[in-house]
C-alpha positions as CSV (number, residue, x, y, z in Angstrom):
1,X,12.1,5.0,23.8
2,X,12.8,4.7,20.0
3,X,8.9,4.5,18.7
4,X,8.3,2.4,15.5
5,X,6.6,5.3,14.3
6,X,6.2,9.0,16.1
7,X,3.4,10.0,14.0
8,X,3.3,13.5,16.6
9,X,6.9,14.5,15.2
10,X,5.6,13.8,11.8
11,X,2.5,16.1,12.4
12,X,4.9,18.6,14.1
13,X,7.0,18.9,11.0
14,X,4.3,20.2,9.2
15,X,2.2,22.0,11.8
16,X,1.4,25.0,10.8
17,X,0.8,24.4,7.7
18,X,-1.6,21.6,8.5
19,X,-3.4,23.9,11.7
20,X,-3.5,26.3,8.3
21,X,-5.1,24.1,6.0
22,X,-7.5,22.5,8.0
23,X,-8.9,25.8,10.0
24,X,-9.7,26.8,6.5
25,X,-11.9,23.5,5.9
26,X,-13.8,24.8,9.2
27,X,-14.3,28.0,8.2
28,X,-15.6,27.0,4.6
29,X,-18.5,25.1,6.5
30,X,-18.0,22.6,4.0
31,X,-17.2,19.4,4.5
32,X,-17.4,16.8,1.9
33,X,-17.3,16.9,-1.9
34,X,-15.6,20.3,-1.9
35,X,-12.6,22.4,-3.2
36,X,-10.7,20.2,-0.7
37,X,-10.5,17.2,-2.1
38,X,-11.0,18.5,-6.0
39,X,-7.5,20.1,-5.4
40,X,-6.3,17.1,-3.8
41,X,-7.5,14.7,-7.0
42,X,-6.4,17.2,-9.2
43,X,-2.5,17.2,-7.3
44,X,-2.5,13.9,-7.1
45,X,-3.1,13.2,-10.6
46,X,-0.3,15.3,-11.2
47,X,1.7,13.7,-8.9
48,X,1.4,10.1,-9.9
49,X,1.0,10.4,-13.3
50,X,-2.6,9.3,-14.1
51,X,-5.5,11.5,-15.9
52,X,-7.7,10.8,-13.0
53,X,-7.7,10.5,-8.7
54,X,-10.8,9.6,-7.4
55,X,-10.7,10.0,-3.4
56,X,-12.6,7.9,-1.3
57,X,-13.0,6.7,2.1
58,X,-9.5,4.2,2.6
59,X,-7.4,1.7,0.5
60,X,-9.4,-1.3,1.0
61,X,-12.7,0.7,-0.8
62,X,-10.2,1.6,-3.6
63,X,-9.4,-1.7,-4.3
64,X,-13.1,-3.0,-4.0
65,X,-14.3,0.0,-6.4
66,X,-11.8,-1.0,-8.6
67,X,-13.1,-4.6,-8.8
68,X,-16.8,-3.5,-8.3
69,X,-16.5,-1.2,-11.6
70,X,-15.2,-3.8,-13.7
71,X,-17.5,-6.0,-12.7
72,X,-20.2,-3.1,-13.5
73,X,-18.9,-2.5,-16.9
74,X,-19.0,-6.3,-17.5
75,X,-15.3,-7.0,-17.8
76,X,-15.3,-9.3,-15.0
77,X,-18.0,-11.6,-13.2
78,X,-18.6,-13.3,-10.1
79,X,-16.3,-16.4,-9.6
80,X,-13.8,-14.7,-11.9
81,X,-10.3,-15.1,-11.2
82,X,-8.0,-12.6,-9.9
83,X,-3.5,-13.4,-9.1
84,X,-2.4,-11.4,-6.1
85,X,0.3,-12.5,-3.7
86,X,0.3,-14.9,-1.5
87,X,2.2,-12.4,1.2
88,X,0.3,-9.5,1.2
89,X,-2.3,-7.7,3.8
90,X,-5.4,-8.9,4.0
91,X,-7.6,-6.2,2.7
92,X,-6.1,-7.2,-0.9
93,X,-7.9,-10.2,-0.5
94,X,-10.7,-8.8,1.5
95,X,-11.3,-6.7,-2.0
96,X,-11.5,-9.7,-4.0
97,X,-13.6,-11.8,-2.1
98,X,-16.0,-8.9,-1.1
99,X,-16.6,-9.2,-5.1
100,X,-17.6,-12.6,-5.4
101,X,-14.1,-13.0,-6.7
102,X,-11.5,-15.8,-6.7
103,X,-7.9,-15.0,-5.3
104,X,-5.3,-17.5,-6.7
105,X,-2.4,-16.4,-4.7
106,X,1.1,-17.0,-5.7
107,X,4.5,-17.3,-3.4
108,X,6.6,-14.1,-3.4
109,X,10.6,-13.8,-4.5
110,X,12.0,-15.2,-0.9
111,X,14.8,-12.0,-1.6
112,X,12.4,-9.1,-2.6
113,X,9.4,-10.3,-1.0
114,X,7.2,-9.2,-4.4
115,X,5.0,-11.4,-6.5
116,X,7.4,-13.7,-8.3
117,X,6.7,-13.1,-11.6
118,X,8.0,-16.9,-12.8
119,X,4.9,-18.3,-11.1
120,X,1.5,-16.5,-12.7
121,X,1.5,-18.0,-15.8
122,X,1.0,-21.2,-14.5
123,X,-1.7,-20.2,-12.9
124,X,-3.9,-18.2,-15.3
125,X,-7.1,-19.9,-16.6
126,X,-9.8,-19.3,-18.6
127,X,-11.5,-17.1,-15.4
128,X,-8.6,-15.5,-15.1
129,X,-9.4,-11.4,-15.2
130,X,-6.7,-9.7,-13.4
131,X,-3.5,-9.6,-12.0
132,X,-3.3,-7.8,-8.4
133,X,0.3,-6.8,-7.7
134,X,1.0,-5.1,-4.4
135,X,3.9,-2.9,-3.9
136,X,4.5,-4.6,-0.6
137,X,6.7,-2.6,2.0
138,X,7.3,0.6,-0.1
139,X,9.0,-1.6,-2.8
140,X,7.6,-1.6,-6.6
141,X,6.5,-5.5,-7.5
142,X,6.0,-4.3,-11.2
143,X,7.7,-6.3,-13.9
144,X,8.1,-6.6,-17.6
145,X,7.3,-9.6,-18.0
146,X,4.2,-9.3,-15.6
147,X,3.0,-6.6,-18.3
148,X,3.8,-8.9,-20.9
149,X,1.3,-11.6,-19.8
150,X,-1.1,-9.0,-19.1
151,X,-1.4,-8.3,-22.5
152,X,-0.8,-12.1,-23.9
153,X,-3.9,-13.4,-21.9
154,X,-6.0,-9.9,-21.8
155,X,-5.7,-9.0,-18.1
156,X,-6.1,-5.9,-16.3
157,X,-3.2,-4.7,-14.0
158,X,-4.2,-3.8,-10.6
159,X,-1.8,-2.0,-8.5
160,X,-2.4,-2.2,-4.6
161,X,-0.2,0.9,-4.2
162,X,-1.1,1.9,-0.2
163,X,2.6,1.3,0.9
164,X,4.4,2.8,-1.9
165,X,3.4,6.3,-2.7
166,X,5.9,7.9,-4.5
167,X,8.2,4.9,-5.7
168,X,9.2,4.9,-9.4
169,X,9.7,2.3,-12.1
170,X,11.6,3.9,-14.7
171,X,10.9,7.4,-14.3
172,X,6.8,6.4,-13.7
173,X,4.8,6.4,-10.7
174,X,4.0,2.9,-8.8
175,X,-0.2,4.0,-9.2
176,X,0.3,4.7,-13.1
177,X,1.8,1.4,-14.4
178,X,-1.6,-0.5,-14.6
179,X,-5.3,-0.1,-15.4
180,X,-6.0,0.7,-12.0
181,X,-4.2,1.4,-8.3
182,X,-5.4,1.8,-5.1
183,X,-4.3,4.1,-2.5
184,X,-4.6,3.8,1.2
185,X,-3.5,7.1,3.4
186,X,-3.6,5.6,6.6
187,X,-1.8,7.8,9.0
188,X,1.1,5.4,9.5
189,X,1.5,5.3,5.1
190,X,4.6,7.4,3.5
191,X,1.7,9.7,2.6
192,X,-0.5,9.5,5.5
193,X,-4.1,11.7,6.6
194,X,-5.4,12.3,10.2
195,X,-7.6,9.0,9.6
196,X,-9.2,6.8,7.1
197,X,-8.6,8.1,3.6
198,X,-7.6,6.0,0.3
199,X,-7.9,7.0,-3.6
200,X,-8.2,5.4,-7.1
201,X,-6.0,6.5,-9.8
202,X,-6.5,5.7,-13.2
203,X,-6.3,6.4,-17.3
204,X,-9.5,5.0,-17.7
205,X,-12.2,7.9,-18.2
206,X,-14.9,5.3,-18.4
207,X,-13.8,3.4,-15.0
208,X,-13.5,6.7,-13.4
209,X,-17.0,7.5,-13.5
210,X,-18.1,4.3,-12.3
211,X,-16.1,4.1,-9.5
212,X,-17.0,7.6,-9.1
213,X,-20.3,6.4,-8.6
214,X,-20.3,3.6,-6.8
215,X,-18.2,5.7,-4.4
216,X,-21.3,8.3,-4.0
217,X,-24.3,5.5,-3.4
218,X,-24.2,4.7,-6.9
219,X,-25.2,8.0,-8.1
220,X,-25.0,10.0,-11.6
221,X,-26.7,12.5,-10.4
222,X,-28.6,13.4,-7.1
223,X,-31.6,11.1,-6.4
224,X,-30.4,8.8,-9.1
225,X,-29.1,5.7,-8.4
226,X,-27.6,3.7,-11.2
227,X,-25.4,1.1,-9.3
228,X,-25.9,-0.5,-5.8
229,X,-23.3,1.8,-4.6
230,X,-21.7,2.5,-1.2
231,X,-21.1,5.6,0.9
232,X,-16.9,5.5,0.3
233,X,-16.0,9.4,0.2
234,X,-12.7,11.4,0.9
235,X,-13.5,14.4,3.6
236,X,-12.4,18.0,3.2
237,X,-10.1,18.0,6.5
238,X,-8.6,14.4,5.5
239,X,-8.2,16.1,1.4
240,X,-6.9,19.3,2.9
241,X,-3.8,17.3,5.2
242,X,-3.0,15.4,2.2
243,X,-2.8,18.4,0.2
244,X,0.0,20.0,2.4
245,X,2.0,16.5,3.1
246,X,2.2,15.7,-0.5
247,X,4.2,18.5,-1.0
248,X,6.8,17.2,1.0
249,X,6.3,13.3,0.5
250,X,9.6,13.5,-1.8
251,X,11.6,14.9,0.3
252,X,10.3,12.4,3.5
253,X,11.1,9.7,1.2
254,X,14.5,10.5,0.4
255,X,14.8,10.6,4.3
256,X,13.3,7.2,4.7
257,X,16.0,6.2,2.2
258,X,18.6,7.7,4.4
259,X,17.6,6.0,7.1
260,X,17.4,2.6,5.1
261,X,20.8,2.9,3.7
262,X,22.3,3.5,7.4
263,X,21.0,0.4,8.4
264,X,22.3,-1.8,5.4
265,X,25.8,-0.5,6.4
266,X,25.7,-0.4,10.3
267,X,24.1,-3.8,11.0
268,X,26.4,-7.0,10.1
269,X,24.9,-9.3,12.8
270,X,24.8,-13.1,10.8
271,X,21.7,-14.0,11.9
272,X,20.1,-11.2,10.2
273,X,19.0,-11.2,6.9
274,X,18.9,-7.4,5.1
275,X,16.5,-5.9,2.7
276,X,18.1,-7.0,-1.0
277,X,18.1,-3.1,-2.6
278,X,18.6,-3.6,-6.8
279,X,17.0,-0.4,-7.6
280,X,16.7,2.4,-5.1
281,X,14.6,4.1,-6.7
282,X,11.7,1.6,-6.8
283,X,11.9,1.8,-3.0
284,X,10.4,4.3,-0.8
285,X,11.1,2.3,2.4
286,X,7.5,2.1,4.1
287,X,8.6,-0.8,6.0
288,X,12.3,-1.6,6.9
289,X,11.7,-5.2,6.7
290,X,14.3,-7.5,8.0
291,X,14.2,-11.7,8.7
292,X,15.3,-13.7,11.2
293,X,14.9,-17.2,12.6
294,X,15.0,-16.1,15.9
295,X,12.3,-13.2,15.3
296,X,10.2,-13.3,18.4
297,X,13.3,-13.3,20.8
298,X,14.7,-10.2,19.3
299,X,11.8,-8.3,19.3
300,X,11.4,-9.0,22.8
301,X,15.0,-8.3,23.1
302,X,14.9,-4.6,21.5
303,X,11.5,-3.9,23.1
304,X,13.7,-4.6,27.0
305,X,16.2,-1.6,25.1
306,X,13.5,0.4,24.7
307,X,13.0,0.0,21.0
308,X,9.7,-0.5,19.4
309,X,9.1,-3.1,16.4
310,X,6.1,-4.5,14.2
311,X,5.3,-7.7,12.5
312,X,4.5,-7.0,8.8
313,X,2.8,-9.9,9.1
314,X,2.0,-12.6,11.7
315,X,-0.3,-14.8,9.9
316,X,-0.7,-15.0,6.4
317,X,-4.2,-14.7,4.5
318,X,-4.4,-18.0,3.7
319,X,-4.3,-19.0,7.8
320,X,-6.6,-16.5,8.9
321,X,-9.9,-17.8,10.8
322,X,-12.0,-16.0,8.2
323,X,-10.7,-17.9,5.6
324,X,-10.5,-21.3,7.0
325,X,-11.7,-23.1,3.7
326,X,-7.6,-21.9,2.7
327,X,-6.1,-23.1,6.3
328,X,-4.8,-26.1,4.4
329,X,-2.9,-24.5,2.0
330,X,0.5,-24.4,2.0
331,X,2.6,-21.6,0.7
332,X,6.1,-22.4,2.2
333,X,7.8,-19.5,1.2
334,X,5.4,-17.3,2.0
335,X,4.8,-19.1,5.6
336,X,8.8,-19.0,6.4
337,X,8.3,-14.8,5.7
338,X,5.3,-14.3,8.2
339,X,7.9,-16.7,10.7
340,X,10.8,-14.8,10.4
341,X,9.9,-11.0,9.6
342,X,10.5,-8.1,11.6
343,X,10.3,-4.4,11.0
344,X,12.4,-2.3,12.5
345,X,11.7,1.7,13.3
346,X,11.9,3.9,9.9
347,X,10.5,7.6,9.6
348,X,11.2,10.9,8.0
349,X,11.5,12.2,11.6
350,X,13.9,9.7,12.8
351,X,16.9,10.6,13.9
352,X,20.7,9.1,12.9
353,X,21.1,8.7,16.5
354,X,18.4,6.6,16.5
355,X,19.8,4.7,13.7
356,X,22.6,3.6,15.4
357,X,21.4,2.9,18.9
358,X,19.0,0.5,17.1
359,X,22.3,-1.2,14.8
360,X,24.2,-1.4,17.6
361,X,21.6,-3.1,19.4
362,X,21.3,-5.7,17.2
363,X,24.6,-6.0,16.0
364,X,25.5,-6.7,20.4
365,X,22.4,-9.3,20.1
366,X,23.6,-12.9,20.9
């Protein structure tokens, strides 16, 4: 079988450095708040470009402490409005809505699947606060122009970055091009931990200590609580992983391209519709996402081969049961890319084999 993801040969890679790293969490006896994850922050930082990393417990909490801060530091408000893509996961939303916050979702770009940029203006208003772009499938969604009306209308730039770690626009990090970013490191991510782990990254010294804060119970100091905080922290043995696979998250990416660039030449079946690559660089291939209107029958067709697939994703936000009050939308594009998408296997471990038994595949589909 050709798994979608072989997350064992991925901890293999790195295995004694990780059995390294995290027998020296056990030994330390100390388990959160540590050396661990100050390194980590501190790396990370260094990494992506941004004066501060605050780790905390996954990506959705680093999007809600984003919004939760601003809202603490009166910059935004409940029923405030806040642009984020029509197309992307749900915790985006879940972040904005856990806030008391509006989402005014706009279609993607049918060919990149990013927030089309031609479309916010329209719909900023008055409430407007924020612009939410996510860097959807490892591809950066950052624009000039979306900076431009960031600063026309007074918006912050919020960068859902937990599929793109490591992606550039023009030399800079995807996680330093806005106010904020949120990181997830969910084991299946570019950059992944052994669990649950996310971070905020950030310029703002002022933001940083709230959502530093808000991250610890809501506390400046022990015993003293300033904010109605929440328990969102980054453990040592999750800090510790991270610490050893960043290290190597540019050189699994340029894999990941490899493996990306292999399957834009080998596969010329019609009915297939390819990722549209302008800028390799601002790709770092978390998702090899392709369409097709006959989706379901070729997954069920490579699955029989022995080939394992994912839907990045079935139902859209704005048709999930939780949100029913949006089930009447309607956000065509958007709806014809949850119909038709299907990701195909793509890993640092993967082999070119691999590649090609899964072109060939498709290509012989009928």
């Amino acid at each position: 079988m050709i798994k979608f993801l072989d997350l064992q040969k991925i901890t293999e890679k790195y295995s004694i450095e990780i059995n390294t790293a995290v027998k020296r969490v056990i030994n330390s006896g100390w388990y959160l708040q540590g050396e661990e994850n100050e390194l980590f922050e501190k790396n990370y930082s260094t990494y992506i470009g941004t004066k501060h990393t605050i780790g905390v417990a996954n990506g959705l909490d680093a999007l809600f402490l984003i919004l939760r801060a601003y809202m603490e530091l009166g910059i935004m408000k409940e029923g405030d409005e806040v642009i984020v893509p029509a197309n992307t996961f749900i915790a985006t939303i879940l972040a904005i809505t856990q806030n008391g916050l509006k989402p005014v979702l706009i279609e993607p770009n049918i060919e990149t699947y990013q927030i089309d940029d031609t479309k916010i203006e329209a719909a900023i208003t008055e409430k407007t606060k924020a612009i939410m772009i996510v860097h959807l499938y490892g591809q950066c969604a950052y624009t000039e122009k979306i900076g431009q009306l960031c600063k026309k209308y007074h918006l912050k730039l919020i960068e859902d970055n937990a599929q793109a770690h490591g992606c550039l626009y023009n030399g800079k990090k995807t996680g330093s091009l806005g106010d904020a970013a949120g990181h997830s490191f969910y084991p299946g991510k570019n950059l992944g931990a052994f669990g649950d782990a996310g971070a905020v990254t950030t310029n703002d010294n002022e933001l940083d200590e709230v959502v530093r804060s808000l991250a610890n119970y809501g506390s400046t100091q022990k015993y003293v609580f300033k904010y109605v905080g929440r328990n969102s922290r980054l453990d040592e043995i999750q800090a510790a992983v991270l610490n050893v696979k960043l290290a190597h998250l540019d050189e699994d990416n340029a894999l990941r391209k490899q493996i990306a660039r292999q399957y834009i030449e080998n596969i010329h079946q019609p009915e297939i519709i390819l990722p549209k690559i302008t800028n390799w660089e601002s790709h770092v291939f978390h998702i090899f996402s392709i369409r097709c209107t006959r989706r379901n029958e070729l997954q069920e067709y490579l699955a029989k081969a022995g080939v394992q697939t994912l839907i990045h994703y079935p139902i859209p936000p704005h048709k999930q049961e939780c949100y029913k009050k949006w089930n009447n939308l309607s956000f065509p594009i958007t709806e014809k890319i949850h119909k038709e998408e299907l990701s195909l296997p793509i890993s640092q471990v993967m082999s070119e084999e691999d590649v090609n038994i899964v072109s060939d595949l498709i290509n012989n589909w009928e």
